[in-house]
PDB file with SEQRES, HELIX, SHEET and CRYST1 records, atoms N, CA, C and O in Angstrom:
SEQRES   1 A   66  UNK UNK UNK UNK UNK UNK UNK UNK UNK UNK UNK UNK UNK          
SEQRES   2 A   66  UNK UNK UNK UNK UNK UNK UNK UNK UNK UNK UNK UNK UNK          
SEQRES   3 A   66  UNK UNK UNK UNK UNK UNK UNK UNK UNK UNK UNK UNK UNK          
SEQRES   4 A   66  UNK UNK UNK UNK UNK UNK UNK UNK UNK UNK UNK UNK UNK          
SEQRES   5 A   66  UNK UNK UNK UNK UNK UNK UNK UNK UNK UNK UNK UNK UNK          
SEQRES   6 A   66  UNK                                                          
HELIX    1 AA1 UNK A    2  UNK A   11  1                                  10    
HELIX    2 AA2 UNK A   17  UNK A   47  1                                  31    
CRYST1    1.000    1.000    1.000  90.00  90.00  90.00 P 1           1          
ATOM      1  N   UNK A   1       0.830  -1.189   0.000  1.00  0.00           N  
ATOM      2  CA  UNK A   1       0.000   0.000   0.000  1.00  0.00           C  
ATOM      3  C   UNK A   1       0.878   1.257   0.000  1.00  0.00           C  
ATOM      4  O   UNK A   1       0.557   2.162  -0.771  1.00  0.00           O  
ATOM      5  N   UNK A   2       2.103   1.427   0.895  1.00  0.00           N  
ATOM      6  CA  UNK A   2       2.793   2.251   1.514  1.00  0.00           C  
ATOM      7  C   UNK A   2       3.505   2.245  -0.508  1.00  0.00           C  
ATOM      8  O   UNK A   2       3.629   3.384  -0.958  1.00  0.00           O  
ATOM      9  N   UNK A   3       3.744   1.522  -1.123  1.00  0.00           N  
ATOM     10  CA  UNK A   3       4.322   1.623  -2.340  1.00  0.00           C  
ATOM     11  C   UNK A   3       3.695   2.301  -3.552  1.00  0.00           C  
ATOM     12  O   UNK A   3       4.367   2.948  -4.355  1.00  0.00           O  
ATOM     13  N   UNK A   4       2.085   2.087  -3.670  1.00  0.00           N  
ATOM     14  CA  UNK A   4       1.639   2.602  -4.499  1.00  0.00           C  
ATOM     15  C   UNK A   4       1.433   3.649  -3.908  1.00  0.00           C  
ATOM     16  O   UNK A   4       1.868   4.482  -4.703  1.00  0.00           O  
ATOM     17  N   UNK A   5       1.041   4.215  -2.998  1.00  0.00           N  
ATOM     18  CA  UNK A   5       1.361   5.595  -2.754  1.00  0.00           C  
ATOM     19  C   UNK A   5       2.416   6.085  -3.345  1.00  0.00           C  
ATOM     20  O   UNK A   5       2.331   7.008  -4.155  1.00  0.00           O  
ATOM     21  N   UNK A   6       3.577   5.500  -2.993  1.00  0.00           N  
ATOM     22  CA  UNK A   6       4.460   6.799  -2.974  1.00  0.00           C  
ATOM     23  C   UNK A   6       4.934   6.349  -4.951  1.00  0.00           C  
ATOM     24  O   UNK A   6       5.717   7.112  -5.515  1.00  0.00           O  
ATOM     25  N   UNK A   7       4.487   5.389  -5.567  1.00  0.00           N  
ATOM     26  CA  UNK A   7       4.529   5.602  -7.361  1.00  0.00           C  
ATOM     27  C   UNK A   7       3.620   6.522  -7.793  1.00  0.00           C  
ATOM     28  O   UNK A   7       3.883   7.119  -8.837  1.00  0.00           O  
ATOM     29  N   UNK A   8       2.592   6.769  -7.205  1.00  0.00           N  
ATOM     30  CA  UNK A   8       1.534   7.688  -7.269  1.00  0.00           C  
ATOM     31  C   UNK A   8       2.000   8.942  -7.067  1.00  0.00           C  
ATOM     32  O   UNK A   8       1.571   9.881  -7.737  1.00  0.00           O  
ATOM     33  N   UNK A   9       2.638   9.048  -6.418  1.00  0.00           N  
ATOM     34  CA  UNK A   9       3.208  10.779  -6.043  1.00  0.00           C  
ATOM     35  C   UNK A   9       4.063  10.516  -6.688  1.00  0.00           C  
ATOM     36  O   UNK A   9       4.431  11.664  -6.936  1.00  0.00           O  
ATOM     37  N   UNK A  10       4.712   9.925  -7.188  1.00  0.00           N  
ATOM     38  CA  UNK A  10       6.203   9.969  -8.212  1.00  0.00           C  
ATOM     39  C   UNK A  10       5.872  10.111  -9.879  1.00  0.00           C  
ATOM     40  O   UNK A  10       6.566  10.727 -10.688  1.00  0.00           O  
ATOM     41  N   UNK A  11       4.399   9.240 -10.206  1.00  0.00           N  
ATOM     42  CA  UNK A  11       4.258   9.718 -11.716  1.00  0.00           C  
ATOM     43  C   UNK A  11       4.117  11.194 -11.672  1.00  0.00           C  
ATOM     44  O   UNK A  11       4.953  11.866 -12.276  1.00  0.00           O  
ATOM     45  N   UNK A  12       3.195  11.750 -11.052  1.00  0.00           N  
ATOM     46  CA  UNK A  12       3.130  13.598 -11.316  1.00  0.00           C  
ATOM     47  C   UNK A  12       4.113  14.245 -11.289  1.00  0.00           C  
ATOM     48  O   UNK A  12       4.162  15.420 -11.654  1.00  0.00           O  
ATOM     49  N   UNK A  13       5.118  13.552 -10.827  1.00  0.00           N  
ATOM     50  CA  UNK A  13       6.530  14.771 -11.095  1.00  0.00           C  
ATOM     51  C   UNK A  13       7.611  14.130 -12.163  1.00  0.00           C  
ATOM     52  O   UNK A  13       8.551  14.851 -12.497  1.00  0.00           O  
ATOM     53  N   UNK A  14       7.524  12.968 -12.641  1.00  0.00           N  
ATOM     54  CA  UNK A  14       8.544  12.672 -13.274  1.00  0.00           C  
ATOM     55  C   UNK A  14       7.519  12.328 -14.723  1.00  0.00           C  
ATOM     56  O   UNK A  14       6.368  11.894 -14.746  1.00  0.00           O  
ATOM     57  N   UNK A  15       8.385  12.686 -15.812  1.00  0.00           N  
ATOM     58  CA  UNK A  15       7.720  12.204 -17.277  1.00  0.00           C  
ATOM     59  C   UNK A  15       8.321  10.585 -17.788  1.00  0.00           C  
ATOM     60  O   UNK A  15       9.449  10.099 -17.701  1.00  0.00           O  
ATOM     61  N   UNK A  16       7.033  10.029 -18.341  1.00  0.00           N  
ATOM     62  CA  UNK A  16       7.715   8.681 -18.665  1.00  0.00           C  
ATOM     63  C   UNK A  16       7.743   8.935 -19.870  1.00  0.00           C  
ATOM     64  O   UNK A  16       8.345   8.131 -20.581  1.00  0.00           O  
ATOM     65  N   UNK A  17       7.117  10.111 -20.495  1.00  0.00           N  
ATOM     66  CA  UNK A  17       7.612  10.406 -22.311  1.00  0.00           C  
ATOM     67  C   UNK A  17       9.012  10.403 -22.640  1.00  0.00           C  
ATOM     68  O   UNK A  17       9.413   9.640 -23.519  1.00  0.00           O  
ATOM     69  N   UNK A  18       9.906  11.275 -21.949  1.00  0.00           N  
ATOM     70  CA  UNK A  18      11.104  11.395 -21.843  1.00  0.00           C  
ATOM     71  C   UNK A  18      12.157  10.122 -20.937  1.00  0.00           C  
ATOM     72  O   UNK A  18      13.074   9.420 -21.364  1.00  0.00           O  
ATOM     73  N   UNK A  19      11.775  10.187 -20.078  1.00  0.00           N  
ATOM     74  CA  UNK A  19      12.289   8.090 -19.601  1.00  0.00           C  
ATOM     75  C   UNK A  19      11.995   7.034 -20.908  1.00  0.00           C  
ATOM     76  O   UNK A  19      12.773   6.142 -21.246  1.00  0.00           O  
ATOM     77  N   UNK A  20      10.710   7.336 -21.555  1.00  0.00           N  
ATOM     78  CA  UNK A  20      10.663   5.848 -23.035  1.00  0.00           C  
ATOM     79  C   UNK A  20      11.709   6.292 -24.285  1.00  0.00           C  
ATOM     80  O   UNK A  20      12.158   5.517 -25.129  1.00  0.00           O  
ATOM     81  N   UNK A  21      11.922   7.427 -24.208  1.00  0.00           N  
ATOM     82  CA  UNK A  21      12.642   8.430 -25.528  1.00  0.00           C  
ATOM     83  C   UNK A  21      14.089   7.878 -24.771  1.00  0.00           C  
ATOM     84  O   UNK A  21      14.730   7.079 -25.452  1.00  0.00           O  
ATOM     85  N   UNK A  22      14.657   8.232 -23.427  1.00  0.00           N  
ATOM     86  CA  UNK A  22      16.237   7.602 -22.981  1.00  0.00           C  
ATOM     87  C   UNK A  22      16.332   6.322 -23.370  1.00  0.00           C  
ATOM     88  O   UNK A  22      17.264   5.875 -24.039  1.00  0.00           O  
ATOM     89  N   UNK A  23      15.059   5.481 -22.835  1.00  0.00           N  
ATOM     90  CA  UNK A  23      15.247   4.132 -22.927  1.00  0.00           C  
ATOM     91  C   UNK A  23      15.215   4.002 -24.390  1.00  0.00           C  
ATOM     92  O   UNK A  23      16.254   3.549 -24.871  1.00  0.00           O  
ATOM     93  N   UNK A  24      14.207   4.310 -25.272  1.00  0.00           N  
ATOM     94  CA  UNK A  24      14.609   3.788 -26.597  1.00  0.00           C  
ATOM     95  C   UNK A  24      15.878   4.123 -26.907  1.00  0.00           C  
ATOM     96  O   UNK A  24      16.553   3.189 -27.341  1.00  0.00           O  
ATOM     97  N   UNK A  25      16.391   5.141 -26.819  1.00  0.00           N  
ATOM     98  CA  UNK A  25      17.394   5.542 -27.325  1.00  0.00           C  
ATOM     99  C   UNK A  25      18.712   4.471 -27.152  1.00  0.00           C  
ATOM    100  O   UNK A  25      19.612   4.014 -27.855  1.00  0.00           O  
ATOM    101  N   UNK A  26      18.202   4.374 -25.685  1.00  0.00           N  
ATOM    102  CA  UNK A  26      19.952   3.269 -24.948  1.00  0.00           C  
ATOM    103  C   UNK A  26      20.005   2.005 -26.220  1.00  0.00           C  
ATOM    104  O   UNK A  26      20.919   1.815 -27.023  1.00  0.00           O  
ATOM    105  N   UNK A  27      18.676   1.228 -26.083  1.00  0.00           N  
ATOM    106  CA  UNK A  27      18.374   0.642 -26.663  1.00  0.00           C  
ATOM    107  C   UNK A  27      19.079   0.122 -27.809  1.00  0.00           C  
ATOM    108  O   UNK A  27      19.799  -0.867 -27.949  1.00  0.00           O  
ATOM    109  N   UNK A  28      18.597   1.262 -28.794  1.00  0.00           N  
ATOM    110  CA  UNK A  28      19.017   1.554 -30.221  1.00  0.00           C  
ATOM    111  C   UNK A  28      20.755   1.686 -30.419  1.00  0.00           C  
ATOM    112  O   UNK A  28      21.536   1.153 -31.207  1.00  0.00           O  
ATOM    113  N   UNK A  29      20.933   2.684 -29.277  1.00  0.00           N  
ATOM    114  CA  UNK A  29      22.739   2.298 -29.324  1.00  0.00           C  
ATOM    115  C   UNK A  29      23.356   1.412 -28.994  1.00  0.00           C  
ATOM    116  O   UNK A  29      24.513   1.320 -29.403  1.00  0.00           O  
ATOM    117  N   UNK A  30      22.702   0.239 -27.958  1.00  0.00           N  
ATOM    118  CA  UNK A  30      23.289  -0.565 -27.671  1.00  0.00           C  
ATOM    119  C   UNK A  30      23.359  -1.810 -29.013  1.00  0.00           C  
ATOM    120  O   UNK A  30      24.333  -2.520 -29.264  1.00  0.00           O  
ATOM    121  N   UNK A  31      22.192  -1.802 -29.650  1.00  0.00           N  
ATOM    122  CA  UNK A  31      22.081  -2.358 -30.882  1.00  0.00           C  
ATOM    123  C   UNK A  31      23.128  -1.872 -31.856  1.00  0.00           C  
ATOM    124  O   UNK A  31      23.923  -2.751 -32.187  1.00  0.00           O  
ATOM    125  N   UNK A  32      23.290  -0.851 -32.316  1.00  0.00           N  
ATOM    126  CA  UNK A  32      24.603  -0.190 -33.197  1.00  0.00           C  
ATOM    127  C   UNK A  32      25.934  -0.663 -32.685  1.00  0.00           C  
ATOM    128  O   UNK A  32      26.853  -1.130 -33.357  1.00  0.00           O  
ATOM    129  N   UNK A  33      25.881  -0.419 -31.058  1.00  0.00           N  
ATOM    130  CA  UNK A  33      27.601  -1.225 -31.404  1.00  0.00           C  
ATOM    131  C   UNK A  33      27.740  -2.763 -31.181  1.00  0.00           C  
ATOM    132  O   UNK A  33      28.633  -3.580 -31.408  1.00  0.00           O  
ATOM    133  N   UNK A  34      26.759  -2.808 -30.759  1.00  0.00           N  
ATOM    134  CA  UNK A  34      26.196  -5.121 -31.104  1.00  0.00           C  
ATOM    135  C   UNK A  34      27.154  -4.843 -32.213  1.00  0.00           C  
ATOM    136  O   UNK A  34      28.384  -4.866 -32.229  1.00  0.00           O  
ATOM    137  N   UNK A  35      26.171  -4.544 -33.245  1.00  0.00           N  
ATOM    138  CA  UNK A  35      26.349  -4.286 -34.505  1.00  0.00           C  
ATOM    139  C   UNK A  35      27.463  -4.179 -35.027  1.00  0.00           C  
ATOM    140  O   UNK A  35      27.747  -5.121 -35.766  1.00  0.00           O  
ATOM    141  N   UNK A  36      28.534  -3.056 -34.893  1.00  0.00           N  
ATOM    142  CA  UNK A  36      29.717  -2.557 -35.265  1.00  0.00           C  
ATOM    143  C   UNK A  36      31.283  -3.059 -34.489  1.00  0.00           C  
ATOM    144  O   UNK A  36      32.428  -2.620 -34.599  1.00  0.00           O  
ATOM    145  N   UNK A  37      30.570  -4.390 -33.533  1.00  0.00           N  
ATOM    146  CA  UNK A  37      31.558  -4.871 -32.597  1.00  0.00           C  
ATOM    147  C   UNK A  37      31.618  -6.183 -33.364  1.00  0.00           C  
ATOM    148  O   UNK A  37      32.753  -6.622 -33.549  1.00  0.00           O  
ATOM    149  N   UNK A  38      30.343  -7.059 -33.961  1.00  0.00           N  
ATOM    150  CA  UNK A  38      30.775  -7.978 -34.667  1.00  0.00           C  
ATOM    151  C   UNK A  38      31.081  -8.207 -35.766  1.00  0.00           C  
ATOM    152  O   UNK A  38      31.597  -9.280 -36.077  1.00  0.00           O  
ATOM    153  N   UNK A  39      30.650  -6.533 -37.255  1.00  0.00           N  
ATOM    154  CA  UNK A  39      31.398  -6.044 -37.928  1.00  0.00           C  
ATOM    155  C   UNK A  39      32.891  -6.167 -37.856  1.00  0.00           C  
ATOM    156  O   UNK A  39      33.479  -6.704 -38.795  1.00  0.00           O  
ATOM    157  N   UNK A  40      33.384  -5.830 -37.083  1.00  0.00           N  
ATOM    158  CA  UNK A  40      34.997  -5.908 -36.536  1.00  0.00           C  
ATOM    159  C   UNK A  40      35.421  -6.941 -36.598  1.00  0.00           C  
ATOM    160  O   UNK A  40      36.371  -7.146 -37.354  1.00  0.00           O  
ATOM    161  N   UNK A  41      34.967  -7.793 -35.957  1.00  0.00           N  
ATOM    162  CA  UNK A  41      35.325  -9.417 -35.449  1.00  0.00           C  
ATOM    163  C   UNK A  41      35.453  -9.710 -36.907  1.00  0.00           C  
ATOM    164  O   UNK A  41      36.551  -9.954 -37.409  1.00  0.00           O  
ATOM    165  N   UNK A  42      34.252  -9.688 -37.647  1.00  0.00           N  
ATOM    166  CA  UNK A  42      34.108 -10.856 -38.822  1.00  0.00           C  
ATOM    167  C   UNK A  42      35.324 -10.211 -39.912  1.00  0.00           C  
ATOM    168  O   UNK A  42      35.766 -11.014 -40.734  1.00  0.00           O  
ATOM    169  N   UNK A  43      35.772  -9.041 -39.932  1.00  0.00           N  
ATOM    170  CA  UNK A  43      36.828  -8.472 -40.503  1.00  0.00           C  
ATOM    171  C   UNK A  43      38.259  -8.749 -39.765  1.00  0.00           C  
ATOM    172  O   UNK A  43      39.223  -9.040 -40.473  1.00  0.00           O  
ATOM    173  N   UNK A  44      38.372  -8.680 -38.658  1.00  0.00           N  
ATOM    174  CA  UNK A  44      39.545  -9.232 -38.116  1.00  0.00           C  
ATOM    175  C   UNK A  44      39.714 -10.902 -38.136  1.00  0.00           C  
ATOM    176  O   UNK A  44      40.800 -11.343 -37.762  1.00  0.00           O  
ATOM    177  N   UNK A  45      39.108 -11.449 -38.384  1.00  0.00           N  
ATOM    178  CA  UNK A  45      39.172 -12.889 -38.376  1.00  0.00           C  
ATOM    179  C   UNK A  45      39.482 -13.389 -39.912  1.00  0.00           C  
ATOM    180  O   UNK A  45      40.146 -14.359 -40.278  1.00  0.00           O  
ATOM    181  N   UNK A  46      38.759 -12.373 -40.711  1.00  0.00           N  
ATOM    182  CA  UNK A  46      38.845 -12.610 -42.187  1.00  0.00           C  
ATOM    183  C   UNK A  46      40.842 -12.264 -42.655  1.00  0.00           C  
ATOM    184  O   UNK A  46      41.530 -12.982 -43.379  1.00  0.00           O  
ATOM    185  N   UNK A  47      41.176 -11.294 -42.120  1.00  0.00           N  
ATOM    186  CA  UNK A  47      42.171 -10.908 -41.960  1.00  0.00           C  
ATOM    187  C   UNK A  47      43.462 -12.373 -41.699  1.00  0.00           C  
ATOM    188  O   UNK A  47      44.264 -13.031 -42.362  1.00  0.00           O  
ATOM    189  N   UNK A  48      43.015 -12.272 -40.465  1.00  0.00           N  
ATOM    190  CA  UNK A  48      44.232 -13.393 -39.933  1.00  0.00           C  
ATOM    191  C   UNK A  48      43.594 -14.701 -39.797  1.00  0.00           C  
ATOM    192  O   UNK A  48      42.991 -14.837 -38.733  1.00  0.00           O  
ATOM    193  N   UNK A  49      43.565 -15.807 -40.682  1.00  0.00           N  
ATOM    194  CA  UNK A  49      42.635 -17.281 -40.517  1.00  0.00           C  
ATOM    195  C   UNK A  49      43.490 -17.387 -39.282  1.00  0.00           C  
ATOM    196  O   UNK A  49      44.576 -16.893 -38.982  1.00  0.00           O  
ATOM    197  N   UNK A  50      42.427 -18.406 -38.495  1.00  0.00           N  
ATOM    198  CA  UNK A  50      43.064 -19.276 -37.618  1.00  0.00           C  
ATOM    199  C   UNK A  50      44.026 -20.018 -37.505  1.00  0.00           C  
ATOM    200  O   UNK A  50      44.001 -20.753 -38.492  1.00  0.00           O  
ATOM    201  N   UNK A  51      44.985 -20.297 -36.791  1.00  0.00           N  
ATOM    202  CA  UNK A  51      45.819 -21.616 -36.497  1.00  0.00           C  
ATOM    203  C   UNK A  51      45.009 -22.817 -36.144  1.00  0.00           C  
ATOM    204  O   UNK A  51      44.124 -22.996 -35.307  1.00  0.00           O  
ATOM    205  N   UNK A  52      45.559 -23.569 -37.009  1.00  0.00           N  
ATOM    206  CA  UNK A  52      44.980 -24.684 -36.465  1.00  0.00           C  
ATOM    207  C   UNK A  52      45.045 -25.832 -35.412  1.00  0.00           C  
ATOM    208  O   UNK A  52      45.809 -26.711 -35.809  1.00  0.00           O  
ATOM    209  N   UNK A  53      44.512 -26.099 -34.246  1.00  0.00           N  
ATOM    210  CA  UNK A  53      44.677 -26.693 -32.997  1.00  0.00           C  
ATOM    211  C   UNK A  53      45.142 -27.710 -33.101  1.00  0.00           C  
ATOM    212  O   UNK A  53      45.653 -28.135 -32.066  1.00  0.00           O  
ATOM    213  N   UNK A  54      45.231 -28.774 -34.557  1.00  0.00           N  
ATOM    214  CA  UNK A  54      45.358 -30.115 -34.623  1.00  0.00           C  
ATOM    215  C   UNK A  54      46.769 -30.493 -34.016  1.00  0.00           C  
ATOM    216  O   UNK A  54      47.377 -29.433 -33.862  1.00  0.00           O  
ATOM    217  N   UNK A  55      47.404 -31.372 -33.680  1.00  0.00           N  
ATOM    218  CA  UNK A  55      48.903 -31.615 -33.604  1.00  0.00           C  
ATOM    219  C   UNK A  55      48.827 -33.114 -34.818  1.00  0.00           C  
ATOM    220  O   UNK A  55      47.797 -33.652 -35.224  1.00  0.00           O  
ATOM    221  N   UNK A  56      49.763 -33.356 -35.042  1.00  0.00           N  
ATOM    222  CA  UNK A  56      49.342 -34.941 -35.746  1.00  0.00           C  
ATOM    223  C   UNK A  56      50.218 -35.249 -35.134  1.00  0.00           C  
ATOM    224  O   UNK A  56      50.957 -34.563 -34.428  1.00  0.00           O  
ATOM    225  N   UNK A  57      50.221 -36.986 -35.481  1.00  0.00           N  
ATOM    226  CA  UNK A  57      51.232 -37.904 -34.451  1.00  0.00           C  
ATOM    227  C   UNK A  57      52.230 -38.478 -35.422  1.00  0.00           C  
ATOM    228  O   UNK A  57      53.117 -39.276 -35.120  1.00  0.00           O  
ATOM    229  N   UNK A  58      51.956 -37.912 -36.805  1.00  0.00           N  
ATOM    230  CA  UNK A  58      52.740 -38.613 -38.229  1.00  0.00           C  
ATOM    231  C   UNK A  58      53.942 -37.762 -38.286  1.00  0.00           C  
ATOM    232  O   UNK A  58      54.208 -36.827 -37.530  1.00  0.00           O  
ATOM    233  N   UNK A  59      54.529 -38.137 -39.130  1.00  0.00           N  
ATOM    234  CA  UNK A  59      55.303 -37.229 -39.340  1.00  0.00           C  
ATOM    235  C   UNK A  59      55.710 -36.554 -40.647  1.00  0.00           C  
ATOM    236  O   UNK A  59      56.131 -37.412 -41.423  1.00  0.00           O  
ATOM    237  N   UNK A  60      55.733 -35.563 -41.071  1.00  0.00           N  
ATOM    238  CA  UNK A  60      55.385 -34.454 -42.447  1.00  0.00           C  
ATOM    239  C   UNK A  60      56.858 -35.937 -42.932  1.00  0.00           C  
ATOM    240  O   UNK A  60      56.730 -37.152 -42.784  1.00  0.00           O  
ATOM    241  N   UNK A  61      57.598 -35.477 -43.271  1.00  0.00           N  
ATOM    242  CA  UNK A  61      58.449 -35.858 -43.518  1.00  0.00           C  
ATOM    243  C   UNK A  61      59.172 -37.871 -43.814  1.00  0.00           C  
ATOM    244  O   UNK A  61      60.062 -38.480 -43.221  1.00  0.00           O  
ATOM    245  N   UNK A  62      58.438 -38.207 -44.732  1.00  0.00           N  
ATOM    246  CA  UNK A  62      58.682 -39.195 -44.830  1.00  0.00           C  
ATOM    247  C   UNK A  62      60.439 -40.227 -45.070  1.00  0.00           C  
ATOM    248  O   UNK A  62      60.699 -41.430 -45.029  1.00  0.00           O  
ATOM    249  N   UNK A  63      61.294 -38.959 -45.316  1.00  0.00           N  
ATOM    250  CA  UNK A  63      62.513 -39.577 -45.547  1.00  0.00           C  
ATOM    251  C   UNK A  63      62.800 -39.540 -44.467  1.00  0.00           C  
ATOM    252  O   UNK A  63      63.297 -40.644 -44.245  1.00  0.00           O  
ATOM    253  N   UNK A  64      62.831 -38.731 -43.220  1.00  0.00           N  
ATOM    254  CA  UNK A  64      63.545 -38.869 -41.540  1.00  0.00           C  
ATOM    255  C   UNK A  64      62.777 -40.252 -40.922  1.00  0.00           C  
ATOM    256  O   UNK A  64      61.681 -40.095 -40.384  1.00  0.00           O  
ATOM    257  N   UNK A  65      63.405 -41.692 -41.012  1.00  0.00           N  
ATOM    258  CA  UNK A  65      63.260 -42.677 -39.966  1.00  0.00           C  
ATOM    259  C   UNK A  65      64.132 -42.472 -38.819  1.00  0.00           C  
ATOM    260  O   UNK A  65      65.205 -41.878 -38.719  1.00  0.00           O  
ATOM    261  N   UNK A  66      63.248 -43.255 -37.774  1.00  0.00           N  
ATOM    262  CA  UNK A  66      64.019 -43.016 -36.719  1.00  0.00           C  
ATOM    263  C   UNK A  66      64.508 -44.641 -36.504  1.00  0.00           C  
ATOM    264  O   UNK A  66      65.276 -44.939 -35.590  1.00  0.00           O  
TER     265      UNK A  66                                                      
END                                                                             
């Protein structure tokens, strides 16, 4: 009870037009650098391929017996 009171006295002084306009806004930027952060990635990766993790147990080199 003691809560909706006091949201009740808090909508008349604060605007939620301008709180939905911040929030969209965060929103929307946080989406753009989503955006422009995995832009990056897929260009830096394109850049330098991976190493590859494999080890083999053969050996490249077929004339070195041991």
């Amino acid at each position: 009870m003691l809560l909706m009171t006091l949201l009740q006295e808090n909508v008349a002084t604060s605007s939620f037009d301008d709180l939905g306009k911040l929030l969209l806004g965060g929103v929307a930027a946080a989406i753009v650098v989503a955006v422009g952060f995995v832009l990056i990635q897929f260009r830096m990766r394109d850049k330098k391929p991976p190493t590859s993790n494999f080890i083999s147990i053969t050996d490249k080199d077929p004339s070195s017996s041991v």
